[in-house]
KOLMI-540634 format. One record per atom (N, C-alpha, C): x, z, y; atom name; residue in one letter; residue number from 1. Coordinates in steps of 0.02 Angstrom, whole numbers, plus 50000, padded with zeros to 5 digits. Atoms other than C-alpha are relative to their C-alpha. Example, Ala and Ser with C-alpha at 12.3 -4.5 7.8 and 13.67 -1.06 7.14 Angstrom:
BEGIN
PT      x      z      y  at  aa    i
PT  50045  50000  49941   N   A    1
PT  50615  50390  49775  CA   A    1
PT  50045  50000  50060   C   A    1
PT  49958  49997  49941   N   S    2
PT  50684  50357  49947  CA   S    2
PT  49961  50037  50055   C   S    2
This chain:
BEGIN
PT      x      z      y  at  aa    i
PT  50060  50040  50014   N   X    1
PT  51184  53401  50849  CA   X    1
PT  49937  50043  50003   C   X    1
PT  50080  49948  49996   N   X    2
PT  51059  53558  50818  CA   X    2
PT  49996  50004  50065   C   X    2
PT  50011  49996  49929   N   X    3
PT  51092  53597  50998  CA   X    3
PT  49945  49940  50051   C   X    3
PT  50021  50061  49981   N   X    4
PT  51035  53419  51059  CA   X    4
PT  49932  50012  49994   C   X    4
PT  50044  50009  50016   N   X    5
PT  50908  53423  50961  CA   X    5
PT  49933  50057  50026   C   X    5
PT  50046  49955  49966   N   X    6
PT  50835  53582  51021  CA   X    6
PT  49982  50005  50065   C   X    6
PT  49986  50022  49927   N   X    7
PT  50868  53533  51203  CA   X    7
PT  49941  49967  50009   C   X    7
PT  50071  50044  49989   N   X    8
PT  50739  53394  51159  CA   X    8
PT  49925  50030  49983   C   X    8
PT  50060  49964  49998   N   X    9
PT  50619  53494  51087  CA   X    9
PT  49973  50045  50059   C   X    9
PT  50019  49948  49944   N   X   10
PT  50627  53610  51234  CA   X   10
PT  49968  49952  50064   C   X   10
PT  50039  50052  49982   N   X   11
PT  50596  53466  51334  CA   X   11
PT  49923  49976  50015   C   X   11
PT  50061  50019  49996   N   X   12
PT  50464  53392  51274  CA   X   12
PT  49937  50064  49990   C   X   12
PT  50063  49922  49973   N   X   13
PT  50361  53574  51264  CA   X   13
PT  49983  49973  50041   C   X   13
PT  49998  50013  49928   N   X   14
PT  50398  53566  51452  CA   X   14
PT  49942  49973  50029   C   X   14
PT  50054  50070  49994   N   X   15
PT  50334  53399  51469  CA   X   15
PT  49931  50015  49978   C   X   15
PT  50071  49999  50047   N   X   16
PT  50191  53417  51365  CA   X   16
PT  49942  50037  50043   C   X   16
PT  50014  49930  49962   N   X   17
PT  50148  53588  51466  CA   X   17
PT  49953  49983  50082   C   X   17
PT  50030  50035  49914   N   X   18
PT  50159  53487  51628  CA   X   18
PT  49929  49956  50023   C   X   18
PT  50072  50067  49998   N   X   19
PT  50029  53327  51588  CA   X   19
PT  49954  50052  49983   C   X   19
PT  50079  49969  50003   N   X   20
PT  49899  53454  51537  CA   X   20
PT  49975  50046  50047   C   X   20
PT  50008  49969  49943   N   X   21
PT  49904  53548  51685  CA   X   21
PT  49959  49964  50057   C   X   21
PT  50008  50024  49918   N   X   22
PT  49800  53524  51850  CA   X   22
PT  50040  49982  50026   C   X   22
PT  49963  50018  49957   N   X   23
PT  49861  53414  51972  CA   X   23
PT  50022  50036  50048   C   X   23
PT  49972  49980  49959   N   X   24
PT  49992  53482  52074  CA   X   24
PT  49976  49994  50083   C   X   24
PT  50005  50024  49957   N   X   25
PT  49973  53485  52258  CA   X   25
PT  50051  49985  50046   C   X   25
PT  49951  50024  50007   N   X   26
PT  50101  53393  52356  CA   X   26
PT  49982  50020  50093   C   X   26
PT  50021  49976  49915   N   X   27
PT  50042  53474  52563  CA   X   27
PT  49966  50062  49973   C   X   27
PT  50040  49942  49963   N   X   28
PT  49962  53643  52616  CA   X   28
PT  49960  49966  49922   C   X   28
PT  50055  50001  50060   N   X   29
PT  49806  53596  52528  CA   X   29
PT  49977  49908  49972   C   X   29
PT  50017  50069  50026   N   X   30
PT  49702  53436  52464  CA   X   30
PT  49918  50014  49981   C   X   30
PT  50063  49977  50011   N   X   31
PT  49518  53493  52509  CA   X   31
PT  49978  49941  49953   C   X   31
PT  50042  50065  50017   N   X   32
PT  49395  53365  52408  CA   X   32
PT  49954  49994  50036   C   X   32
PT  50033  50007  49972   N   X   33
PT  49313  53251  52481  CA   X   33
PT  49929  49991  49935   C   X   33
PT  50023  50000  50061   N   X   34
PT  49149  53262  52371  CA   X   34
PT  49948  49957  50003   C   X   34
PT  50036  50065  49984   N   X   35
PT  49073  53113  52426  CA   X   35
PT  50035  49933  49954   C   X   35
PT  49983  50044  50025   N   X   36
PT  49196  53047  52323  CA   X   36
PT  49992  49982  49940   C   X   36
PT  50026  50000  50061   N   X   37
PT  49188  52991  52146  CA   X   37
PT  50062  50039  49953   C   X   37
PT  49966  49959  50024   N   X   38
PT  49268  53110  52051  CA   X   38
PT  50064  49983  49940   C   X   38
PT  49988  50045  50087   N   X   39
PT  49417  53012  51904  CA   X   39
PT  50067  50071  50004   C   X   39
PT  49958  49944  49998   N   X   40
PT  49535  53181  51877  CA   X   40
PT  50004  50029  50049   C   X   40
PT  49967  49952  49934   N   X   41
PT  49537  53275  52027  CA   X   41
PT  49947  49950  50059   C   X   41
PT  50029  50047  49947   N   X   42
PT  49433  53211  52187  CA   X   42
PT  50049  49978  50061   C   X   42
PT  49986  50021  49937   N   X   43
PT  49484  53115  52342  CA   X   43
PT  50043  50056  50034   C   X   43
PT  49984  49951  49952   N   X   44
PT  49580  53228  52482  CA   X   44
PT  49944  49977  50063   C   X   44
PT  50023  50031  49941   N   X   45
PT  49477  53233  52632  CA   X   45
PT  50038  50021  50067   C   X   45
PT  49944  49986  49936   N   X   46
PT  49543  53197  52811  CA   X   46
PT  50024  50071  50017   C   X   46
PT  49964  49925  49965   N   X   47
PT  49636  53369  52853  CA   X   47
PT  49978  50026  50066   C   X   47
PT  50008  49968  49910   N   X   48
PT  49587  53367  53033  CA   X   48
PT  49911  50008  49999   C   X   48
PT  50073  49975  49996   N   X   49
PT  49392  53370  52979  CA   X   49
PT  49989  50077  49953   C   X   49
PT  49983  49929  50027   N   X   50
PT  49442  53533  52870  CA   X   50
PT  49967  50048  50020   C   X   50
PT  49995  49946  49965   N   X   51
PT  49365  53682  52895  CA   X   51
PT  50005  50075  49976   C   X   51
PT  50008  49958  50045   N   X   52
PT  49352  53872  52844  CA   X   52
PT  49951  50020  49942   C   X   52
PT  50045  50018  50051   N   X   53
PT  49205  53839  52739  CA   X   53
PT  50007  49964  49950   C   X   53
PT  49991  50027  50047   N   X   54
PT  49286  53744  52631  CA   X   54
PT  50042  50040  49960   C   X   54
PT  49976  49962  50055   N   X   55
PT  49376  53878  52556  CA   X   55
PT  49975  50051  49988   C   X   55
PT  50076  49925  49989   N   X   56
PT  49231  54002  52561  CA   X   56
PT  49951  50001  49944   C   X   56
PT  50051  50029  50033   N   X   57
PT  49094  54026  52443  CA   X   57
PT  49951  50080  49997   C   X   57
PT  50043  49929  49979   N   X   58
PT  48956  54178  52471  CA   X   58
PT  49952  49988  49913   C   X   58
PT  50024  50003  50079   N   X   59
PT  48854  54224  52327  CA   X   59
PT  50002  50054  49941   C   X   59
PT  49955  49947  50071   N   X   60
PT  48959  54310  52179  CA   X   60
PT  49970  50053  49990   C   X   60
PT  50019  49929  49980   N   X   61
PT  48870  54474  52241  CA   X   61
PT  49922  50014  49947   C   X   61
PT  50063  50003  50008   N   X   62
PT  48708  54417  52180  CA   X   62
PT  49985  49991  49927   C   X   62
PT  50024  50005  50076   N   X   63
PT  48645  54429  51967  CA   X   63
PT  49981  49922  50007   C   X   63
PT  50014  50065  50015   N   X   64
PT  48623  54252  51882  CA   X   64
PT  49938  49997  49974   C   X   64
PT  50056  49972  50068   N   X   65
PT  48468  54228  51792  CA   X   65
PT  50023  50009  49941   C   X   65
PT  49979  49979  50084   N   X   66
PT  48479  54284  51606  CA   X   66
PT  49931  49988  49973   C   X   66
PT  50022  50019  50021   N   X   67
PT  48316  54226  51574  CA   X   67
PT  49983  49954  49920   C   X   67
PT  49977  50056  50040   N   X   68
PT  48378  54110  51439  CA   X   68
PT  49983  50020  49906   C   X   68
PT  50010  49974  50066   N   X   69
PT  48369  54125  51227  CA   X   69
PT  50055  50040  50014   C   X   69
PT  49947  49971  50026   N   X   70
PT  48545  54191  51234  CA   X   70
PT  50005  50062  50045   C   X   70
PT  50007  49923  49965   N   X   71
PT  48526  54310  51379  CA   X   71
PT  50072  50020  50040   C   X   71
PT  49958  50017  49956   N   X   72
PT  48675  54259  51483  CA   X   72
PT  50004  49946  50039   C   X   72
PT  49998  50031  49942   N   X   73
PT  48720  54186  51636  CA   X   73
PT  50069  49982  50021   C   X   73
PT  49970  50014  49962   N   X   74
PT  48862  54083  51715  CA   X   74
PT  50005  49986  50063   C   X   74
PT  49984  50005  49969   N   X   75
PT  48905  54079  51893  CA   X   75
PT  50045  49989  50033   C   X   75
PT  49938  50038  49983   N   X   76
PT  49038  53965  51947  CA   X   76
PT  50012  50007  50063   C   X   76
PT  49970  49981  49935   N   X   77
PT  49150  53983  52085  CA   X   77
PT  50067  49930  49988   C   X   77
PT  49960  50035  50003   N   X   78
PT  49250  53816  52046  CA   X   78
PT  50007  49938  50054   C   X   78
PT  50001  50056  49959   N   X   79
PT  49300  53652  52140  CA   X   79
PT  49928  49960  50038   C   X   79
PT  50067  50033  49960   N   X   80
PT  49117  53588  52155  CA   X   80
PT  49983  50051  50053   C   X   80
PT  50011  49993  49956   N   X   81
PT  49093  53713  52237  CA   X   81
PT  50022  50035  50072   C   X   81
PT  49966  50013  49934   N   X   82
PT  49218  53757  52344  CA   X   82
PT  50065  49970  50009   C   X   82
PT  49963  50059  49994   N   X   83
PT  49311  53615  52388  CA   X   83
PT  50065  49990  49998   C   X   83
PT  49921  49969  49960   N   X   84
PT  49482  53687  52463  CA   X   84
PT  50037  50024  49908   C   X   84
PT  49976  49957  50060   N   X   85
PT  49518  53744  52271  CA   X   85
PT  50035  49917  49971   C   X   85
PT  49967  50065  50060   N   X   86
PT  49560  53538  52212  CA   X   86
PT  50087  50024  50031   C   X   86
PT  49968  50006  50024   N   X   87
PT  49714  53539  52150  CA   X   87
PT  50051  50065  49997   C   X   87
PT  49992  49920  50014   N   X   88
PT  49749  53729  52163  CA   X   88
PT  50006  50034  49934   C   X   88
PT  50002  49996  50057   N   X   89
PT  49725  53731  51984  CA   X   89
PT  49992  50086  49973   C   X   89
PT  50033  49921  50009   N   X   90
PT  49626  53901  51989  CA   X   90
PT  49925  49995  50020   C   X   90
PT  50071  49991  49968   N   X   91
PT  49450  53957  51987  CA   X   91
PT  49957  50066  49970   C   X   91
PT  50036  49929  50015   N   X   92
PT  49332  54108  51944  CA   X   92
PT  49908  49985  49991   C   X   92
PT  50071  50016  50006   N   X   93
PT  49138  54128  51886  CA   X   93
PT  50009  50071  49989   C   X   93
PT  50004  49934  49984   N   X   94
PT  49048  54286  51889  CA   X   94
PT  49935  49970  49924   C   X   94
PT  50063  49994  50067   N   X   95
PT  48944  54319  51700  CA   X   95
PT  49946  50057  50009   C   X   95
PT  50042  49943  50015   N   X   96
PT  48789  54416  51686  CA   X   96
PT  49989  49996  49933   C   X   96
PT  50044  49984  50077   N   X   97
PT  48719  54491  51502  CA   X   97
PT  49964  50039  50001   C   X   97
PT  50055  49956  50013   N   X   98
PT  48574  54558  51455  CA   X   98
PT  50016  50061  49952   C   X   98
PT  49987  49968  50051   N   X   99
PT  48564  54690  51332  CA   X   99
PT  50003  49958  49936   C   X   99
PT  49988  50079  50040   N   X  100
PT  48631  54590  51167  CA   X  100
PT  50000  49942  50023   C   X  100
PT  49982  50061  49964   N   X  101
PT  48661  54445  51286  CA   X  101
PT  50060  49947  49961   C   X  101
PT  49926  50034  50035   N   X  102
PT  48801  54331  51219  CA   X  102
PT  50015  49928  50055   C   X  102
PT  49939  50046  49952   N   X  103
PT  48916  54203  51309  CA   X  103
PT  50021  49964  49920   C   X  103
PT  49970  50012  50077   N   X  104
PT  48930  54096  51139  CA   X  104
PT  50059  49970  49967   C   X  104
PT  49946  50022  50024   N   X  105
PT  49079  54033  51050  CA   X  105
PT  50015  49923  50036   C   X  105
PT  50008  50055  49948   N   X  106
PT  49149  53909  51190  CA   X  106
PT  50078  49972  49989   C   X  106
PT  49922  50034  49980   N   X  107
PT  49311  53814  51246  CA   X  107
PT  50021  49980  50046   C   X  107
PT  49976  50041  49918   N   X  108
PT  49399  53765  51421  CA   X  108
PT  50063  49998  49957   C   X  108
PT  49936  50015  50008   N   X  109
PT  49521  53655  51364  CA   X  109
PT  50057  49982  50042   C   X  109
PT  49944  50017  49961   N   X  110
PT  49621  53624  51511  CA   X  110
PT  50034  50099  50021   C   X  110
PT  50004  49941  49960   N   X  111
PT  49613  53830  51547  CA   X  111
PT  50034  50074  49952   C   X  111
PT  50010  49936  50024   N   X  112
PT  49664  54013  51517  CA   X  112
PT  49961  50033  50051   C   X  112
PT  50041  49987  49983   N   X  113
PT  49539  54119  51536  CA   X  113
PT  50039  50068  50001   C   X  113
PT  49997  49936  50015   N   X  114
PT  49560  54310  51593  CA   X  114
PT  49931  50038  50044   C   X  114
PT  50076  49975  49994   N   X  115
PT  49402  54423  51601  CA   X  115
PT  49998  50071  50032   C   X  115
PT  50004  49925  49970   N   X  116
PT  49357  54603  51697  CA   X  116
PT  49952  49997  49981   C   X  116
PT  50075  49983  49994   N   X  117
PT  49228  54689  51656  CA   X  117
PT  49979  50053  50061   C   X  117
PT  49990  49945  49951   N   X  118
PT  49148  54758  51811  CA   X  118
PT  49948  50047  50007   C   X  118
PT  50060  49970  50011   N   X  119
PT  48989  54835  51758  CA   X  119
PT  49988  50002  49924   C   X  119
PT  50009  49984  50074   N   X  120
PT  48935  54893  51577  CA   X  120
PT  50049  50004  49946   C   X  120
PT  49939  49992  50054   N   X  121
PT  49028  54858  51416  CA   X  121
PT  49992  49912  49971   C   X  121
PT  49972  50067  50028   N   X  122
PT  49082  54693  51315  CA   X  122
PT  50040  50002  49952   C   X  122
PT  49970  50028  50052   N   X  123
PT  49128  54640  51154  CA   X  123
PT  50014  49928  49988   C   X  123
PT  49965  50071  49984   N   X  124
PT  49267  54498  51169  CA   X  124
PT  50023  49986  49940   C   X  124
PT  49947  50010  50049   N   X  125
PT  49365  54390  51051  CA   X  125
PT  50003  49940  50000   C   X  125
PT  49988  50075  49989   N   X  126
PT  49450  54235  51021  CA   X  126
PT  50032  49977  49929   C   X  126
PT  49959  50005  50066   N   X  127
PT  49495  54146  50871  CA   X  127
PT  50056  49948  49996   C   X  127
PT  49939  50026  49999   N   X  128
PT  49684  54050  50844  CA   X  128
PT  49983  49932  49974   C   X  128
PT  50038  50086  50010   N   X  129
PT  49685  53845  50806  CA   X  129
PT  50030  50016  49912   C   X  129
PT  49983  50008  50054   N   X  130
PT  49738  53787  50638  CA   X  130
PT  50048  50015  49961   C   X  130
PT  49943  49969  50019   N   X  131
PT  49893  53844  50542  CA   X  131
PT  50009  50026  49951   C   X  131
PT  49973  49965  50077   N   X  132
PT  49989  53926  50388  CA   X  132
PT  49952  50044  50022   C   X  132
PT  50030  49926  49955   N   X  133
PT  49938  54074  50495  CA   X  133
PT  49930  49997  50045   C   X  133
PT  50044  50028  49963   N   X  134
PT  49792  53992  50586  CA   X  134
PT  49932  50050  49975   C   X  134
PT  50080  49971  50006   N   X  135
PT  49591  54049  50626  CA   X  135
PT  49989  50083  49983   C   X  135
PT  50017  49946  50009   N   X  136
PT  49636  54223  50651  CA   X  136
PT  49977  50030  50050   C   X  136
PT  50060  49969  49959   N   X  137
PT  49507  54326  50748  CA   X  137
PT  50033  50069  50034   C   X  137
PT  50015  49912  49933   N   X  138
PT  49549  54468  50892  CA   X  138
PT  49949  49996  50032   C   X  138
PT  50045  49992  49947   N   X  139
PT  49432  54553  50950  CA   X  139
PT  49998  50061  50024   C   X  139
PT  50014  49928  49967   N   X  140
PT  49395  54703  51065  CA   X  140
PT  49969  50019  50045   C   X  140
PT  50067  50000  49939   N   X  141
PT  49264  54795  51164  CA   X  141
PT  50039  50052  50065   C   X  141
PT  49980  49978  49933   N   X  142
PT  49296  54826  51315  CA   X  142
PT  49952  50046  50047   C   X  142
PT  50024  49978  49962   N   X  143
PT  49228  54932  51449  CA   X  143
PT  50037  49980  50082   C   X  143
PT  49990  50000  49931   N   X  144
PT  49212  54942  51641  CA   X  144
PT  50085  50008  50016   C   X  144
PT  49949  49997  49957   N   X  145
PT  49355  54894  51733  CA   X  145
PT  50084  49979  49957   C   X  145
PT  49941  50041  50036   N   X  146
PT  49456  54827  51566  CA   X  146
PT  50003  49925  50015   C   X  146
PT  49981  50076  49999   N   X  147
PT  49546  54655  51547  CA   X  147
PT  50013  49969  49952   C   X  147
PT  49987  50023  50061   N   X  148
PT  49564  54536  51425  CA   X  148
PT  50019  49908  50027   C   X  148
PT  49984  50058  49986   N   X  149
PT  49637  54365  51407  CA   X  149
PT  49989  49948  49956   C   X  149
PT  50021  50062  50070   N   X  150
PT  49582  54207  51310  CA   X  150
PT  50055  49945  50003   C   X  150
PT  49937  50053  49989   N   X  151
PT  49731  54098  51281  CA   X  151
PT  49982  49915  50001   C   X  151
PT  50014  50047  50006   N   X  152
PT  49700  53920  51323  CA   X  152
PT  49987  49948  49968   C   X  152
PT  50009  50039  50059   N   X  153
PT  49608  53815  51225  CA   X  153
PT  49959  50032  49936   C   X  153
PT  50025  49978  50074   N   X  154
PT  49554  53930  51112  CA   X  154
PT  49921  50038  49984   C   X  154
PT  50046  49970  49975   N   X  155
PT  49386  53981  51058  CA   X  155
PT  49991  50056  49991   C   X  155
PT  50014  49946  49988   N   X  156
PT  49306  54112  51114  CA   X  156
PT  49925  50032  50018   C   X  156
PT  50073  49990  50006   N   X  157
PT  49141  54223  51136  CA   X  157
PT  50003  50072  50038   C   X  157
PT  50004  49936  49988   N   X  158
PT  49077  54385  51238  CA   X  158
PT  49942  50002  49980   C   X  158
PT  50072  49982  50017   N   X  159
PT  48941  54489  51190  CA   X  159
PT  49980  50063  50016   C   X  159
PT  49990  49959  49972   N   X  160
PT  48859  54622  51278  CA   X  160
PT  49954  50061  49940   C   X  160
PT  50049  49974  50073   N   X  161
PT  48795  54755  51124  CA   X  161
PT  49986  50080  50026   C   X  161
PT  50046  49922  49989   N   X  162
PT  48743  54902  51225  CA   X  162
PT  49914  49989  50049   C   X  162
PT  50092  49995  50004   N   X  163
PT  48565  54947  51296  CA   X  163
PT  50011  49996  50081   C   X  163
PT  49996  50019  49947   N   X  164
PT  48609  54895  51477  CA   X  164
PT  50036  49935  50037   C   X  164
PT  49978  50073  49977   N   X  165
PT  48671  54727  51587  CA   X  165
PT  50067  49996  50031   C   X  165
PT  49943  49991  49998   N   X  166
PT  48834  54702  51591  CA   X  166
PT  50019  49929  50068   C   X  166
PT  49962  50062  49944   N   X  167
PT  48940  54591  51738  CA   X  167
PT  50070  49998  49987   C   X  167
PT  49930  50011  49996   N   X  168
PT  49112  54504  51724  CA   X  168
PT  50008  49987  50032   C   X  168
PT  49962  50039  49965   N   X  169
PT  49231  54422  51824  CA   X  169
PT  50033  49958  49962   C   X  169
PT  49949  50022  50049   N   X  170
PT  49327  54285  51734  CA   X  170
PT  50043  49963  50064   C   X  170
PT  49933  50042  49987   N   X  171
PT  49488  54187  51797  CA   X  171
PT  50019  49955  49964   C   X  171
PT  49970  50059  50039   N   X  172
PT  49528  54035  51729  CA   X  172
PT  50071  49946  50065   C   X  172
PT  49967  50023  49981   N   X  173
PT  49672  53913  51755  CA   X  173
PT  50022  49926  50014   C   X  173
PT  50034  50060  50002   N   X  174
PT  49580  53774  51808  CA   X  174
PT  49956  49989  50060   C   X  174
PT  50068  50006  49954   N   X  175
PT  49504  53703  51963  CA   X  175
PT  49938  49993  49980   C   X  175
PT  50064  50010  50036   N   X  176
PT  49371  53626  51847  CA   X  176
PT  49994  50008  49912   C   X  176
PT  50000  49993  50065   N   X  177
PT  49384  53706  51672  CA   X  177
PT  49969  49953  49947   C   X  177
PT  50018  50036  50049   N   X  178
PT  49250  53638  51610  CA   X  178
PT  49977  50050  49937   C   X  178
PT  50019  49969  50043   N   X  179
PT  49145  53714  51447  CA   X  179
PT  49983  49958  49930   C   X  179
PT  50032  50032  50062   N   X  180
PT  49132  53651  51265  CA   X  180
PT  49959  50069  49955   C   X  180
PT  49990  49944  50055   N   X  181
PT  49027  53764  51169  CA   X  181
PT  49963  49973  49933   C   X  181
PT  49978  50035  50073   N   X  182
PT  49047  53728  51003  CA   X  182
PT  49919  50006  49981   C   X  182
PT  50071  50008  50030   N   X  183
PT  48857  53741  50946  CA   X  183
PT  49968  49938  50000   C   X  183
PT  50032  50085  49936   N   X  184
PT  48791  53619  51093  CA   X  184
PT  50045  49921  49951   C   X  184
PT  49968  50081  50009   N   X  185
PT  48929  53476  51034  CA   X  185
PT  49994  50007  49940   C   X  185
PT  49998  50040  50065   N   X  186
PT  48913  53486  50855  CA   X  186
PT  49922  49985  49967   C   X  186
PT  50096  50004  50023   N   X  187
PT  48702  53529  50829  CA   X  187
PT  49957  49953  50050   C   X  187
PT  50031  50009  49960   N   X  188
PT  48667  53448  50977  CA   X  188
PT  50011  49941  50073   C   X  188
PT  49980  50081  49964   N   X  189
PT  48767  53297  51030  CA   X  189
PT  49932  49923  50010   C   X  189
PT  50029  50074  49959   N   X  190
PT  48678  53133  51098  CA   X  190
PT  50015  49950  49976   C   X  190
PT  50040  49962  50066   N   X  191
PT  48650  53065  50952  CA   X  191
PT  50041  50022  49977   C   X  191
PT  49983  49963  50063   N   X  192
PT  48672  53169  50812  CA   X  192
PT  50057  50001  49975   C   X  192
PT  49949  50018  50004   N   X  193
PT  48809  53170  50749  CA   X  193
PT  49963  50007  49897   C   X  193
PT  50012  50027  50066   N   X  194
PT  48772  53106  50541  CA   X  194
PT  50007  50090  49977   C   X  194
PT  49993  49953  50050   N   X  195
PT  48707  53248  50418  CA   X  195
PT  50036  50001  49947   C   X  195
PT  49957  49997  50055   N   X  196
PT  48801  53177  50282  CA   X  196
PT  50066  50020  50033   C   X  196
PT  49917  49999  50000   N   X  197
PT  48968  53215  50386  CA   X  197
PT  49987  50086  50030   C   X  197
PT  49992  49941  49973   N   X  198
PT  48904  53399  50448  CA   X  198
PT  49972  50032  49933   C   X  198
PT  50049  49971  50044   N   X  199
PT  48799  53449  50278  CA   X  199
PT  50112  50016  49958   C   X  199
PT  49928  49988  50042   N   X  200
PT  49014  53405  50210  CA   X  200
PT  50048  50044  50021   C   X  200
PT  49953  49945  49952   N   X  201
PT  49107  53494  50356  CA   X  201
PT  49982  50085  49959   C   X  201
PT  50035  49941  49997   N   X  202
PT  49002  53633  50339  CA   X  202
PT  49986  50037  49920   C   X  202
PT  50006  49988  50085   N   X  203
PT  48980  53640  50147  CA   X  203
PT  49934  50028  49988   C   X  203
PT  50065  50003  50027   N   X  204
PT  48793  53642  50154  CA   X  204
PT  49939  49952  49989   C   X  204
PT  50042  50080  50012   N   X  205
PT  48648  53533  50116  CA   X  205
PT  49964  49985  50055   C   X  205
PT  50019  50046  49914   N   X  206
PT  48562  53415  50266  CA   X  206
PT  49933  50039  50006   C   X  206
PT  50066  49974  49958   N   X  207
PT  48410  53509  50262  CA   X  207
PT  50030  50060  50061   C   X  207
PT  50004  49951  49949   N   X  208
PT  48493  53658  50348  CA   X  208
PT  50032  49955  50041   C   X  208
PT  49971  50026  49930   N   X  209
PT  48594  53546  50458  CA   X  209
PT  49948  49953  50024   C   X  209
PT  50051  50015  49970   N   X  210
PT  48436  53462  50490  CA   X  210
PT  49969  50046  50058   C   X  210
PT  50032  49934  49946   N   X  211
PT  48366  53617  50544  CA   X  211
PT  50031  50038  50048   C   X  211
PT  49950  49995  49950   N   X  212
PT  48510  53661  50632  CA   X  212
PT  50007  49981  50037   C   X  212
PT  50003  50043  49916   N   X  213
PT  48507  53508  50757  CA   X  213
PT  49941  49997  50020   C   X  213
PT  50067  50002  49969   N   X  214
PT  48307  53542  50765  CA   X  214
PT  49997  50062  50055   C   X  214
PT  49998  49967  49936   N   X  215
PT  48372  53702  50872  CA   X  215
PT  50018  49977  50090   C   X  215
PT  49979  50051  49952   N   X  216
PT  48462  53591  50982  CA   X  216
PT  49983  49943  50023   C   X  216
């Protein structure tokens, strides 16, 4: 009976593992067509209008702005924009940071993330979901030419804390990851999301979470 029973549990992992995954591809490839409307995954377009530009993308070479309050930059290298990647269920962005730059406490929930640093230094970390054992924090700084991995789903944050501009590479495991970062959706949702239910989360009073969604 334990046997059985563990059989099913192993199972349904499996299962579970599978539905949250990018769509498989079922030929060679399954460029998108991006004319199409996008409902999980785009269109395939005809194969015989295909070309090597659709799995190409120039660029990467070039700094993002960092202009910004936070003083980082994303540069995507995913399905929008090169096409040949749907249902490949892989993709890559290239980060810039300023000095103290930050990449802030984010989430790709369909994704694992793994990071190079290929210029300066970086202080990474990610924190664990809920649990006996839950919301515990690794972190570690990295230098040129280290790696690190953010386990899917979970959040996470870089930050660049020396006196020069740092560049990554990341890898994710996701044609279209996708970004939640946790600031944006809770200070800064469309509307608000009620002070009486963030002043309680949060265990403080609505003026600061007032002033909190007046950043956002």
């Amino acid at each position: 009976m334990a046997a059985k029973i563990l059989l099913i549990a192993l199972l349904a992992l499996a299962a579970s593992h599978a539905l949250a995954s990018d769509p498989s591809p079922l030929q060679d490839f399954c460029v998108a067509d991006m004319n199409s409307k996008a409902v999980n995954g785009f269109v395939c377009k005809d194969s015989k209008v295909v070309k090597a530009d659709d799995f190409s993308l120039s660029g990467l070479d070039m700094p993002g702005e960092t202009g910004n309050k936070l003083g980082f930059n994303v540069t995507p290298a995913n399905v929008n924009q090169i096409p040949g990647l749907n249902t490949l269920g892989i993709s890559m962005v290239r980060i810039d940071y300023v000095p103290k730059g930050l990449n802030p406490p984010h989430t790709h929930p369909p994704a694992t993330e793994i990071v190079t640093v290929i210029e300066g230094q970086l202080f990474v970390g990610f924190v664990t979901s809920n649990g006996e054992d839950g919301n515990r924090l690794f972190t570690k700084m990295l230098k040129k030419g280290d790696v690190f991995v953010f386990p899917q789903g979970l959040i996470h944050f870089q930050f660049n804390p020396g006196h020069t501009n740092t560049v990554a590479i990341g890898a994710l495991s996701s044609q279209n990851p996708g970004t939640i970062t946790i600031a944006d959706a809770v200070f800064g949702s469309k509307p608000p999301i009620s002070d009486d239910v963030l002043a309680k989360a949060f265990q403080v009073d609505k003026k600061t979470v007032d002033w909190l969604q007046a950043q956002f």
